[in-house]
N, C-alpha and C positions, 0 to 999 in steps of 0.2 A: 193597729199597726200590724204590716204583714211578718209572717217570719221568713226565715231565711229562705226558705222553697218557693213563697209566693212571692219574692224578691223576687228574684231569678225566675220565675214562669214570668213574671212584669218585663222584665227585664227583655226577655227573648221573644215578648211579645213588640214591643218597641223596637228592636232590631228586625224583625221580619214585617215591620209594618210597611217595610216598600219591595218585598220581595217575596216569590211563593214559593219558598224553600223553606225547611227546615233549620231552626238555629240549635245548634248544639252549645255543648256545654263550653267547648275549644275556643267557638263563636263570641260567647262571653267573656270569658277569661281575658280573649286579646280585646276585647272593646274596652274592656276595666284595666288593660293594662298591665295581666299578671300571668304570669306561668301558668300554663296545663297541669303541672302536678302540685304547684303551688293552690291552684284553684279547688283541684283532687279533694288536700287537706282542710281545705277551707269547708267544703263541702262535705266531707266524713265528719267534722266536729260541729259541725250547724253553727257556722259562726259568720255572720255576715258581714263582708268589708265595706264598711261605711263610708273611711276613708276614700276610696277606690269609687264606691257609686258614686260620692257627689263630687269629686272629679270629672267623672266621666258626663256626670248631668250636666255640671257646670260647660263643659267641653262643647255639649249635643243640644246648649242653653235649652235644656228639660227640667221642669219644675220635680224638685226630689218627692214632692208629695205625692205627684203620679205613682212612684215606684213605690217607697214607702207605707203608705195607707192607701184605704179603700174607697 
């Protein structure tokens, strides 16, 4: 299982998979549906919003295992 940084590198790799831009962190936050400095917090305590990804999987009908494991 990944942790919280290989989340999120999955995560921004999936959001850029149709675009040849850079995803930032801002980029995630609103795809997950959560504040920039809420996201901030999340991200200084290495705590990964579960809730939040498989919402947004569910949303983007993306298998959470893509993001999740390897």
């Amino acid at each position: 299982m990944r942790d919280f940084h290989g989340v999120i590198q999955e995560l921004k790799v999936y959001l850029a998979s149709d675009k040849k831009i850079k995803i930032l962190d801002k980029d995630v936050a609103s795809a997950l549906q959560i504040s920039q400095a809420n996201f901030a917090t999340i991200k200084r305590r290495n705590s990964t919003p579960y809730e939040n990804i498989l919402i947004f999987c569910k949303r983007e009908e993306l298998c959470c295992n893509q993001i999740f494991f390897e």
